[in-house]
C-alpha positions as CSV (number, residue, x, y, z in Angstrom):
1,X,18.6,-35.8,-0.8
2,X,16.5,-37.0,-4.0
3,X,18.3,-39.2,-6.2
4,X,17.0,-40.2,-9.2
5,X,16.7,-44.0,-8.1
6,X,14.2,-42.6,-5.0
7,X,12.0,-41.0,-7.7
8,X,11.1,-37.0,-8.2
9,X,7.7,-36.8,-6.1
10,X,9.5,-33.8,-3.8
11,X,12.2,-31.4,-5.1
12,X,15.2,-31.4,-2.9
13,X,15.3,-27.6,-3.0
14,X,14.7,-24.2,-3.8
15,X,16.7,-21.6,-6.1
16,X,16.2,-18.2,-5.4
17,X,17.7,-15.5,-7.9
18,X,17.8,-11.9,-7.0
19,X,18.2,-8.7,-9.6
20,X,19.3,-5.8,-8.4
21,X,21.2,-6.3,-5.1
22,X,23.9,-8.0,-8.2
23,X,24.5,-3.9,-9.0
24,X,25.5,-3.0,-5.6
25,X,29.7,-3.3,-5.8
26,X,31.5,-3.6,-2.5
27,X,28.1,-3.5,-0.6
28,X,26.7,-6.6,-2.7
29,X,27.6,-9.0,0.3
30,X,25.5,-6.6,3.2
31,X,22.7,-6.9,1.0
32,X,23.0,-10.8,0.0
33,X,23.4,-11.0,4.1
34,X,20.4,-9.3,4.5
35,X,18.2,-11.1,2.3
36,X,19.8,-14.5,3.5
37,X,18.5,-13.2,7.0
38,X,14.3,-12.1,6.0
39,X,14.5,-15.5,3.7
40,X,15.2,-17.7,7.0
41,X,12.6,-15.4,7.9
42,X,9.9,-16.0,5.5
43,X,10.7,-19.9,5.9
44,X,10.6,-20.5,9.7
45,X,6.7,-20.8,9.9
46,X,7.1,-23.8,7.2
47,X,10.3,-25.3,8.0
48,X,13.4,-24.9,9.0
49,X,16.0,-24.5,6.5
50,X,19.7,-24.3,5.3
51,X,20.8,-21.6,2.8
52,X,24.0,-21.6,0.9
53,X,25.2,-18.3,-1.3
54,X,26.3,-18.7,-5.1
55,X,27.2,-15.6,-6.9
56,X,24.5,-14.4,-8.0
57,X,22.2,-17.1,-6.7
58,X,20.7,-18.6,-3.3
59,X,20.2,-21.7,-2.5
60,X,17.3,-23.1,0.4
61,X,17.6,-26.4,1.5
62,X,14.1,-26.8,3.4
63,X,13.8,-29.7,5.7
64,X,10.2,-30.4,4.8
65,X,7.5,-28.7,2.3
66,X,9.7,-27.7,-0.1
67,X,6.9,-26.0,-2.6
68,X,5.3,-24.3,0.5
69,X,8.8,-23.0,1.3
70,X,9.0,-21.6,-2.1
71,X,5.9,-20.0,-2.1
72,X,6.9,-18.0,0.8
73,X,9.8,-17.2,-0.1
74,X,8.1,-15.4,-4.0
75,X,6.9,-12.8,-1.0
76,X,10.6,-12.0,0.3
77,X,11.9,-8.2,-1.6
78,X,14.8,-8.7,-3.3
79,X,13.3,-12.0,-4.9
80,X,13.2,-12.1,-8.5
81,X,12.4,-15.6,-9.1
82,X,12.2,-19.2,-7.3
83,X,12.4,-22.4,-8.5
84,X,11.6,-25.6,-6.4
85,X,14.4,-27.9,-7.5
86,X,15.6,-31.8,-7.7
87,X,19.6,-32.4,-6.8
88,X,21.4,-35.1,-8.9
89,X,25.4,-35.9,-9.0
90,X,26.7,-33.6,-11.0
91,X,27.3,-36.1,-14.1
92,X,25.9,-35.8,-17.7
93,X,24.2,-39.1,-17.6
94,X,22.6,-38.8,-14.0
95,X,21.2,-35.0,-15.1
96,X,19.3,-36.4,-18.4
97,X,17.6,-39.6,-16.5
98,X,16.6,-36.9,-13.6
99,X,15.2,-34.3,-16.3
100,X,13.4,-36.7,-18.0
101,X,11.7,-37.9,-15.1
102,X,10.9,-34.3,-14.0
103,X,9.4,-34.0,-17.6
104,X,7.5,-37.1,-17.5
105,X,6.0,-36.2,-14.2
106,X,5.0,-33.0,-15.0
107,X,3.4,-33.4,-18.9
108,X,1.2,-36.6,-17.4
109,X,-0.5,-33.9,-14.6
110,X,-0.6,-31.1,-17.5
111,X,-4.2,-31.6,-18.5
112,X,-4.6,-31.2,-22.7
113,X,-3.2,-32.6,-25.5
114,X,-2.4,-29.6,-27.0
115,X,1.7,-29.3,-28.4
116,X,4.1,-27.4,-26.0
117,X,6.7,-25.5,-27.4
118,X,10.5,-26.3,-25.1
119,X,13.5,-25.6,-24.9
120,X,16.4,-26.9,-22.3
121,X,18.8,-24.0,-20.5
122,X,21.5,-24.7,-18.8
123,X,24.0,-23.0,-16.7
124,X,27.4,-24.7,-15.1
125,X,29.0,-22.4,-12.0
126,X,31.9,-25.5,-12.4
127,X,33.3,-24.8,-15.6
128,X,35.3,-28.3,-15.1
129,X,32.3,-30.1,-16.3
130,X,33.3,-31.9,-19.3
131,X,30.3,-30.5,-21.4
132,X,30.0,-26.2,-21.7
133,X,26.1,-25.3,-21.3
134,X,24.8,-25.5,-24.8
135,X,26.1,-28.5,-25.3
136,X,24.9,-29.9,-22.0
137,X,21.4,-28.0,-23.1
138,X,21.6,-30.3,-26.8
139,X,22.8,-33.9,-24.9
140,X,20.0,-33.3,-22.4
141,X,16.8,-32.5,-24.4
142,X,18.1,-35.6,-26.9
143,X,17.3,-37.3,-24.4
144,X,14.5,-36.5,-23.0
145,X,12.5,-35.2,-26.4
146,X,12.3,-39.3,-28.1
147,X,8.9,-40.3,-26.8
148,X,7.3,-37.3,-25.8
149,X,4.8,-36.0,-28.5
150,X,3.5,-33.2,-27.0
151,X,6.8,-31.3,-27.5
152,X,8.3,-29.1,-30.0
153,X,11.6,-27.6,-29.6
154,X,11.1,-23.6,-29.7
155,X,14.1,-21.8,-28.5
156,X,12.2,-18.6,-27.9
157,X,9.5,-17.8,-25.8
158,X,8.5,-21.6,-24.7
159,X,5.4,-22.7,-22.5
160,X,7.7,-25.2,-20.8
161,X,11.5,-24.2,-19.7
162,X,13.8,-27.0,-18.3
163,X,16.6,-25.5,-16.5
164,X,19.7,-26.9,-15.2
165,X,22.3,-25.8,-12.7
166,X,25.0,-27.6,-12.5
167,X,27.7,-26.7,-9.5
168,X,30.7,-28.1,-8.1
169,X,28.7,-31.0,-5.7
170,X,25.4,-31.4,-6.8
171,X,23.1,-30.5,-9.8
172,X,19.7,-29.4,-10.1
173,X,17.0,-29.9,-12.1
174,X,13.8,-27.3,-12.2
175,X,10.8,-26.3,-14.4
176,X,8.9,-23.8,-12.8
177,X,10.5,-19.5,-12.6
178,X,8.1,-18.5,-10.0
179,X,8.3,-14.7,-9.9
180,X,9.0,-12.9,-7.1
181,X,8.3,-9.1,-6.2
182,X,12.1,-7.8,-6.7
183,X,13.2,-4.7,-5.4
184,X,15.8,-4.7,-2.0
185,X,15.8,-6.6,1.0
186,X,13.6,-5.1,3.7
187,X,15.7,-3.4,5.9
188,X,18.8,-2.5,4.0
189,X,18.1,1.4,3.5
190,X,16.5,2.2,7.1
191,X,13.3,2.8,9.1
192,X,10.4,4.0,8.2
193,X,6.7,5.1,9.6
194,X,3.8,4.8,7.7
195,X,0.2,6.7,8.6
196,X,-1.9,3.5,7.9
197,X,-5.7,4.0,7.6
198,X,-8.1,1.3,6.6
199,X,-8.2,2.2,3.3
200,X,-6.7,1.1,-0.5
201,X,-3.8,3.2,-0.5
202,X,-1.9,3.6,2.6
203,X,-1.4,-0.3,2.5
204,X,0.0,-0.1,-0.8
205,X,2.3,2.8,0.0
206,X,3.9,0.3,2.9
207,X,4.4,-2.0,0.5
208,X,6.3,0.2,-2.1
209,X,8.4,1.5,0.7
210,X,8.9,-2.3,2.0
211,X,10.2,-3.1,-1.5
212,X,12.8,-0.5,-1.8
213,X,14.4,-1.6,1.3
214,X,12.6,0.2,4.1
215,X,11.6,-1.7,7.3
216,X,8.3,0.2,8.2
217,X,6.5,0.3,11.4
218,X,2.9,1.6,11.5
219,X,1.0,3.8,13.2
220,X,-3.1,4.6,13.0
221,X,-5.3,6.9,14.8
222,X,-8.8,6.2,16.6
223,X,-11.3,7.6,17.8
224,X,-13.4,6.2,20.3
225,X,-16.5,6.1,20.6
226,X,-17.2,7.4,17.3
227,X,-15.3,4.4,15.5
228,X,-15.5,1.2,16.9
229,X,-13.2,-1.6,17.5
230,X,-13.8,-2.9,14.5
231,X,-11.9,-0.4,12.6
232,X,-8.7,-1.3,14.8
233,X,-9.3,-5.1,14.1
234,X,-9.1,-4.1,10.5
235,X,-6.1,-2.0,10.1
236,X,-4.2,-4.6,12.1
237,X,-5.7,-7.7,9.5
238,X,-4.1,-4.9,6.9
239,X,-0.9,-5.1,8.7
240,X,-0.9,-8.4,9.7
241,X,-1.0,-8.7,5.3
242,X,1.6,-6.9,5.0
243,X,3.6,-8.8,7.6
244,X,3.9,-11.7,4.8
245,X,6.6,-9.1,3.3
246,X,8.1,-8.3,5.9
247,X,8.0,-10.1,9.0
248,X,7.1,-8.9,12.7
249,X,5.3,-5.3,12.0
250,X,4.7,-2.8,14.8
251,X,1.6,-0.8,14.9
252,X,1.0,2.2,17.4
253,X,-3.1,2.7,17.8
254,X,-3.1,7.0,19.0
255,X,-6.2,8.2,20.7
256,X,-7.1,10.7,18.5
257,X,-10.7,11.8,19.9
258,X,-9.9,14.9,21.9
259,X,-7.9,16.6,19.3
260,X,-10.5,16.1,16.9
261,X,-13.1,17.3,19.6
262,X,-11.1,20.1,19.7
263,X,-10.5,21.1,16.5
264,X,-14.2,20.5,15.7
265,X,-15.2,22.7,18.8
266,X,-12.2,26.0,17.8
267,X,-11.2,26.0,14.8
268,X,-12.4,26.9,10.8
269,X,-15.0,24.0,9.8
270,X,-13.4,24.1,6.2
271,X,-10.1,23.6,7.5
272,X,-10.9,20.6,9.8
273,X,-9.6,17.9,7.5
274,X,-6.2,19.9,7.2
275,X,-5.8,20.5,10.7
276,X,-6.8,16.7,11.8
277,X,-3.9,15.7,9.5
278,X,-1.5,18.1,10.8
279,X,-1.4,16.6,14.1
280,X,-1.0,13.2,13.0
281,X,2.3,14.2,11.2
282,X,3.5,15.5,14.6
283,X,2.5,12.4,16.5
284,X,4.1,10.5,14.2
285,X,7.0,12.2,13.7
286,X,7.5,11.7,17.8
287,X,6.7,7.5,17.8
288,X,9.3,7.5,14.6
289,X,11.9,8.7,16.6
290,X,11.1,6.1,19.3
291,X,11.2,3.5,16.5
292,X,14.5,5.1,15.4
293,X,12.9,6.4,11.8
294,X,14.7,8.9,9.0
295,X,11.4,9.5,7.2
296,X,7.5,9.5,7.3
297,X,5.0,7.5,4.4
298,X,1.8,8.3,3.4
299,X,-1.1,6.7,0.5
300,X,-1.4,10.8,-0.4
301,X,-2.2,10.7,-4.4
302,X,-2.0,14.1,-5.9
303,X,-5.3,15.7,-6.4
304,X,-6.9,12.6,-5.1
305,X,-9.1,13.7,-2.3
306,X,-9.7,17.6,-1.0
307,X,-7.0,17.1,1.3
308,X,-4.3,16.4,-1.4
309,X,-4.0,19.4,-3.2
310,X,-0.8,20.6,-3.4
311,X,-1.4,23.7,-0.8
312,X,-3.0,21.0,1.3
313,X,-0.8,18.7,1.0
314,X,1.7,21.7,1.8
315,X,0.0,22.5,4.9
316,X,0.3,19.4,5.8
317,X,3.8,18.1,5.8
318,X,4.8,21.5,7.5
319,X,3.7,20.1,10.7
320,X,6.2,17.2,10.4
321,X,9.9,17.0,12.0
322,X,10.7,14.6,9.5
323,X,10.9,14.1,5.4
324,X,7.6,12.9,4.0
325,X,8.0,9.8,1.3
326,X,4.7,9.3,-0.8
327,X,5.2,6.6,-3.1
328,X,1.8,7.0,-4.6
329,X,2.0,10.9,-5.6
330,X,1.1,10.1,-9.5
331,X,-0.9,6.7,-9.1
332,X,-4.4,7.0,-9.9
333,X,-6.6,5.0,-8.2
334,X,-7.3,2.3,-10.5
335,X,-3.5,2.3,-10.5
336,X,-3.4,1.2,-6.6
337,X,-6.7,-0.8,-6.5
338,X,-4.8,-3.4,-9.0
339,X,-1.8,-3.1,-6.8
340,X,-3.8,-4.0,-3.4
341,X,-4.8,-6.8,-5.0
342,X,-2.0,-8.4,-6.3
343,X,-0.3,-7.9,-2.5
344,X,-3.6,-9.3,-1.1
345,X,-4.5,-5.8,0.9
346,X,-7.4,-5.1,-1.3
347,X,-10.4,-7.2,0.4
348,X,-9.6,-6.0,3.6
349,X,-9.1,-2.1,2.6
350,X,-13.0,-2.3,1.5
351,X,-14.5,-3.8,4.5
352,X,-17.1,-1.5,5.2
353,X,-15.3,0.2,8.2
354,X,-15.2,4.1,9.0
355,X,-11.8,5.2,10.1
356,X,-11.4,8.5,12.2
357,X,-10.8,10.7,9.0
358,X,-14.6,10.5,8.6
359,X,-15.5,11.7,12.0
360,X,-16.8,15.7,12.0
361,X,-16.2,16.2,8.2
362,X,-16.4,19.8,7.0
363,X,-19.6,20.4,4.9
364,X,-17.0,22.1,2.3
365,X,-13.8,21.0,3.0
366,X,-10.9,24.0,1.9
367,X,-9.4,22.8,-0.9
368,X,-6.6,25.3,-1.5
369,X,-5.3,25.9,2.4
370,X,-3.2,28.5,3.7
371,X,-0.4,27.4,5.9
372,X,-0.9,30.7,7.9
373,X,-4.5,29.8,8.7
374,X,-3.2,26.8,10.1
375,X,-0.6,28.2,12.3
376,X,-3.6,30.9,13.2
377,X,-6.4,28.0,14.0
378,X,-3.4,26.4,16.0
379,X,-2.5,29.1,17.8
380,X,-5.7,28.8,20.1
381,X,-5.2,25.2,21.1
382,X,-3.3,23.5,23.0
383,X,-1.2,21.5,20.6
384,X,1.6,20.4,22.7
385,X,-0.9,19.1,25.3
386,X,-2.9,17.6,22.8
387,X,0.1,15.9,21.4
388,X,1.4,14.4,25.0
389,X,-1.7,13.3,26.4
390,X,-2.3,11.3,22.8
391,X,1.0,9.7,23.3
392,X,0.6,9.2,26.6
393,X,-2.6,7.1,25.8
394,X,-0.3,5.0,22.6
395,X,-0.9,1.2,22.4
396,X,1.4,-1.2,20.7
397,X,0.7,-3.9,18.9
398,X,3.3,-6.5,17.5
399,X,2.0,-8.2,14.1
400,X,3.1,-11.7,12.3
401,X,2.3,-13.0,8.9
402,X,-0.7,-15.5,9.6
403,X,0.5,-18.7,8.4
């Protein structure tokens, strides 16, 4: 452990706070469990590390590379914020001589002169230490203030925050809030399978599902010879993105080149686009029950693209044996294109890399289908052929976070 006689160069921890999970009652402890589980997760490519649970906060003890711990654990759902921290005994004295070093530390690598509004916050989980947080907050920034020019006390809205936790053994000292992406811990509210192209927005729609608690496998469809390997290298990089949020992703590649032969051969050009997606809610729908799934995701935007019309999009989910989540129904694109970026999807989604959706596009794709010329145009193929000898042709690929 750091003590403040072996200096502050490396906090001795990390602080994790979580949001919502603190609303869930009697279940509060499955979820805690559960994000305890993908933060040991999100960690193990660093470092190994210990984790305690306080109410309402979580504490990693890293054994090494405490700040790259932390900014691993910012990509963990559930997350609100992080803070890399220094431990101190838990004593009045021995918490101002560690924040003012912290302090010190930190103003002499913040370049400017510039004044810096702060403030000290401090919160005690042992409420038999002799001094209640504000005045713990008033005996700790009069001592660390007296020689420090480039401070001004302003109690709201500061540019620098010194926090203080105090607890039963230990204390800690931080001065970073490093936000995280909130929501629920991956896999508290089931499976999912999302259709992942290489686009912008089926990516995004993984994500969004990730953050409400769904652990999502992947599947994506190609079509050889007319798209390359190169498309496959790129929806797994996509993947392989979003396994930074939830770890160990599974991705089924489907053969998709003799239905779309097919289709393109028997049935309505207009209707091509309609029908192409209409099998690949049935082949999903099949690998989600192998992957034990309660619900289908898709990127589908409302009015978006021909294909997302509302009788399209109609048309479309009636070929699925399972609900059909679209997280992105009222984004516009501008919308999801600031989202990819932030999640780090977005460079990748505009490789220049044709997917099978492109292959044998209608001329004038039908923008306002009929689910009975579906069924029709369906009725002179062989769909449950079509659909085996596709799954019967399935790879699976298992995806990590690159470190």
């Amino acid at each position: 452990m750091t003590d403040v006689t072996r200096g502050t160069s490396a906090p001795e921890m990390v602080l994790v706070r979580y949001g919502e999970l603190a609303l869930k009652g009697k279940n509060r402890s499955s979820f805690e469990h559960a994000l305890v589980r993908n933060l040991r997760a999100a960690a193990a490519p660093v470092s190994k590390v210990r984790i305690d649970v306080w109410r309402g906060r979580i504490a990693v003890f890293p054994e090494r590379r405490v700040h790259e711990v932390a900014e691993r654990l910012r990509d963990v759902f559930g997350v609100v914020t992080v803070s890399p921290a220094w431990g101190v005994a838990p004593e009045a004295e021995a918490i101002a001589t560690l924040a003012r070093e912290v302090l010190h530390e930190t103003l002499a690598r913040t370049p400017g002169e510039h004044a810096l509004g702060f403030r000290v916050r401090a919160r005690r989980s042992d409420k038999r230490f002799p001094l209640i947080s504000t005045e713990l907050d008033r005996y700790v920034a009069e001592r660390v203030l007296p020689g420090t020019q480039r401070l001004t006390v302003r109690l709201d809205d500061p540019e620098l925050e010194l926090g203080i936790e105090v607890h039963e053994k230990r204390a800690y000292v931080f001065l970073e809030r490093l936000p995280g992406p909130g929501g629920l811990p991956v896999g508290t509210l089931g499976r999912v399978m999302c259709l992942i192209s290489g686009g912008i927005d089926s990516p995004v729609a993984a994500w969004l599902s990730m953050k409400r608690g769904a652990r999502v496998s992947f599947v994506t469809y190609h079509s050889y010879p007319y798209i390359g390997e190169a498309s496959k290298r790129k929806v797994v990089e996509l993947v392989q993105r979003l396994a930074r949020y939830q770890p160990q992703c599974r991705l089924y590649v489907v053969p998709f080149t003799e239905i779309q032969t097919t289709i393109r051969d028997s049935a309505p050009e207009p209707y091509r686009t309609v029908l192409y997606r209409r099998f690949m809610q049935r082949l999903a729908s099949r690998l989600a029950v192998r992957e034990r799934c309660k619900a289908l995701v898709t990127g589908e935007s409302l009015g978006q693209v021909a294909s997302q019309t509302l009788e399209n999009i109609t048309c479309i989910q009636a070929a699925a044996e399972l609900p059909v989540l679209r997280p992105l129904i009222s984004y516009d694109k501008e919308e999801t294109i600031a989202l990819a970026r932030r999640i780090g999807t977005f460079d990748v989604s505009v490789l220049p890399e044709p997917d099978c959706c492109t292959v044998f596009m209608p001329r004038r794709p039908m923008i306002h289908g009929k689910l009975e010329v579906c069924e029709e145009a369906e009725a002179q193929l062989d769909v449950q052929g079509l659909v085996e000898r596709a799954l019967a042709g399935v790879e699976r690929i298992d995806v990590v976070a690159e470190d």
